[in-house]
SEGU-48726 format. One line per 5 residues: number of its first residue (from 0); their letters; for each residue x, y, z of N, C-alpha, C, O. Coordinates in Angstrom, 2 decimals. Atoms other than C-alpha are relative to their C-alpha. Layout:
REM SEGU-48726
NUM> a> X Y Z X Y Z X Y Z X Y Z  ...
***
This chain:
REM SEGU-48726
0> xxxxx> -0.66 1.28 -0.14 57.00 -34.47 25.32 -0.67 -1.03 -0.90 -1.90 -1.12 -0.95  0.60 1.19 0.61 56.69 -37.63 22.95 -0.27 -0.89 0.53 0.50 -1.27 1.41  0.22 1.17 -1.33 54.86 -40.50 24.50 0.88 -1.01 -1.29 1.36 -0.69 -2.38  -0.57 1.05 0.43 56.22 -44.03 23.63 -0.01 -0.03 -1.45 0.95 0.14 -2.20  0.42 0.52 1.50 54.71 -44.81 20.40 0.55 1.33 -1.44 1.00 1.13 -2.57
5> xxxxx> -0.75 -0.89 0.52 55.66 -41.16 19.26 1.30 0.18 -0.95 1.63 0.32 -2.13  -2.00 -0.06 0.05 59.53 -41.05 19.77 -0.17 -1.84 -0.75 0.72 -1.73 -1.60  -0.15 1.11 0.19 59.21 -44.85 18.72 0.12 0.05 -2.02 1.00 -0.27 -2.82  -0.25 -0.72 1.66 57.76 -43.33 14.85 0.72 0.72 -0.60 1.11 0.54 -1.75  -0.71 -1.35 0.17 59.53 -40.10 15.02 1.47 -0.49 0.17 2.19 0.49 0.00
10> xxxxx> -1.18 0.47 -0.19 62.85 -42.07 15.62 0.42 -1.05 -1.31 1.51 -0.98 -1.87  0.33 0.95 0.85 62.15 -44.81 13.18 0.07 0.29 -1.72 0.59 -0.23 -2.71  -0.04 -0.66 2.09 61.11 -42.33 9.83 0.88 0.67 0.48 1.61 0.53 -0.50  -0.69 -0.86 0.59 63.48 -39.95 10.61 1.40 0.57 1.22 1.92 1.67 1.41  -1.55 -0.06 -0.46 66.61 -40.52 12.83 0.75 -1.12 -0.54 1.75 -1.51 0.07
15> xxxxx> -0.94 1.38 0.36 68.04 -43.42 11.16 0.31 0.11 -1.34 -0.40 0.91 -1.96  -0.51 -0.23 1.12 69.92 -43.80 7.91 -1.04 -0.76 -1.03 -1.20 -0.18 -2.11  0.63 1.00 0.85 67.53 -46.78 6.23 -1.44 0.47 0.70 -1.78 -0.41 1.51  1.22 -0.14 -0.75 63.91 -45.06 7.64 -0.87 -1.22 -0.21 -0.73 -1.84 -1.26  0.54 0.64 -0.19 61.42 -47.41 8.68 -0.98 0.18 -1.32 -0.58 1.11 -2.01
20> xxxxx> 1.00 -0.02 0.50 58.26 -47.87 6.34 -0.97 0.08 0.80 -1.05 -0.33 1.96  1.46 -0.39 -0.85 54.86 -46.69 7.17 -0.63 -1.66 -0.27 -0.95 -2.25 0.76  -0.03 1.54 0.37 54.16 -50.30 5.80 0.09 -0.81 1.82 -0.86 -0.87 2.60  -0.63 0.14 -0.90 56.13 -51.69 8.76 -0.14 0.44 1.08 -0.03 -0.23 2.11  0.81 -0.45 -1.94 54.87 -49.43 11.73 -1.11 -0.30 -0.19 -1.36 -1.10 0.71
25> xxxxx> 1.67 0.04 0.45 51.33 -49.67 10.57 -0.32 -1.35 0.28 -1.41 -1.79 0.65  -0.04 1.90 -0.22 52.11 -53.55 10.86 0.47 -0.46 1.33 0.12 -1.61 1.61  -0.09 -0.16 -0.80 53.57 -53.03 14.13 -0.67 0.56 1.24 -0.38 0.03 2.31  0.80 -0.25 -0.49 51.14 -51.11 15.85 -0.97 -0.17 -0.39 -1.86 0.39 0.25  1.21 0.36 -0.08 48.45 -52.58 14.16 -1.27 1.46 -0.08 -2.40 1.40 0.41
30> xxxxx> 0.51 -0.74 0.81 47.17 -49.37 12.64 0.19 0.61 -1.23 1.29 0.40 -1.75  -0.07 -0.23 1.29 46.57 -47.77 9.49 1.35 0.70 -0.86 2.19 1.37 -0.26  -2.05 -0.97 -0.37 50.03 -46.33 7.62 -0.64 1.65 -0.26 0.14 2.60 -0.35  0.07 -1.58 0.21 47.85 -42.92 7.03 -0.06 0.78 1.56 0.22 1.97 1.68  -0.43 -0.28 -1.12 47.73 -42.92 11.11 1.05 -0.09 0.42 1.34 0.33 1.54
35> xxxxx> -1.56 0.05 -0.83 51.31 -43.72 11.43 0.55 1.58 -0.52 1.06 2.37 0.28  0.05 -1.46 0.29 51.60 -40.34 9.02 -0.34 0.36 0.79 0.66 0.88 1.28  0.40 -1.25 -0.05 49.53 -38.42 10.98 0.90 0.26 1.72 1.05 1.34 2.29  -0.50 -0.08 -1.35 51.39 -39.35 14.51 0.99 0.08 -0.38 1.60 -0.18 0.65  -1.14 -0.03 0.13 54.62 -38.99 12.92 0.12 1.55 -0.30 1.11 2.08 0.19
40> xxxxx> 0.02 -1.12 0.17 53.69 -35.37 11.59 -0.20 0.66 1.46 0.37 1.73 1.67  0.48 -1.19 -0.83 52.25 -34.07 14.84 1.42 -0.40 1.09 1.85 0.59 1.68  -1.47 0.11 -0.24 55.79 -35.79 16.43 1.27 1.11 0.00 2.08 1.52 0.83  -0.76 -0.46 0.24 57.50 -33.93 14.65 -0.16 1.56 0.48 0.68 2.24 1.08  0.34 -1.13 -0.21 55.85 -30.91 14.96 0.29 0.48 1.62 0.80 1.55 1.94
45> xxxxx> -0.17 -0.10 -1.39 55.90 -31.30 18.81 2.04 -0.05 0.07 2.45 1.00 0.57  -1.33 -0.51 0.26 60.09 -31.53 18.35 0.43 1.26 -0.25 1.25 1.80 0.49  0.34 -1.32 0.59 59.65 -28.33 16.43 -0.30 0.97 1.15 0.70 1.64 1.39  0.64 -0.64 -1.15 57.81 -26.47 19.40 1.37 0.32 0.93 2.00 1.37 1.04  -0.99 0.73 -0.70 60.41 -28.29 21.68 1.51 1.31 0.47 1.90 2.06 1.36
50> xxxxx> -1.90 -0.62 0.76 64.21 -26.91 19.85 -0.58 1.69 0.28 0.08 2.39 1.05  -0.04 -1.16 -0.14 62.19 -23.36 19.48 -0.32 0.65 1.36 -0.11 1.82 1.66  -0.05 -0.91 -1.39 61.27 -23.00 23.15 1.07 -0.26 0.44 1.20 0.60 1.31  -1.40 -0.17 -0.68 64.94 -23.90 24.28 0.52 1.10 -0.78 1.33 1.96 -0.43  -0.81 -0.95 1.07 65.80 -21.98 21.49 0.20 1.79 0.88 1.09 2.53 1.31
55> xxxxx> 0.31 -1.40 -0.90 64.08 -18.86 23.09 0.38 0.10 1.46 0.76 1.19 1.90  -0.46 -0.35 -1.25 64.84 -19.37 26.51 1.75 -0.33 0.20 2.44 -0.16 1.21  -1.53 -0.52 -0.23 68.44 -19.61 25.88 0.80 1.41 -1.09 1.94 1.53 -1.54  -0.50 -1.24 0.65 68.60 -16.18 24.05 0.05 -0.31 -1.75 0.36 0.71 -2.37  -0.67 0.34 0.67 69.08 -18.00 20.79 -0.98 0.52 -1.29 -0.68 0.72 -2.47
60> xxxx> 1.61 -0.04 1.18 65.63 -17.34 18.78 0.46 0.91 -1.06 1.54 1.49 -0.95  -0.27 -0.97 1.18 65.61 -15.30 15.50 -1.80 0.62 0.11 -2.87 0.05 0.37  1.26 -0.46 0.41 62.97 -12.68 14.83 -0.97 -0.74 -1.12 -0.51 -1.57 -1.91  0.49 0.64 0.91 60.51 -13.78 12.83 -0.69 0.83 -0.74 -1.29 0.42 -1.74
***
């Protein structure tokens, strides 16, 4: 699960048509934009996890 600040980045760079700037969150939360990277990567990654365990528990998975 994404906490707030997460889904807040992870929604921001990369569900929207005009993505946010790391500029702009970094200025918003009042940290650095190479920490808004690194919480936006492990975000994502946690999504990733997410899609492939529904994936697998609804039969859907591919070998790998």
């Amino acid at each position: 699960d994404l906490n707030e600040r997460e889904r807040r980045i992870f929604e921001a760079r990369r569900l929207t048509d005009e993505p946010v700037t790391l500029e702009e969150l970094s200025a918003e939360f009042g940290v650095s934009r190479e920490r808004i990277r690194q919480i936006e990567v492990r975000a994502f990654e946690k999504v990733q996890q997410a899609v492939q365990k529904s994936a697998k528990s609804d039969g859907m998975a591919t070998a790998s």
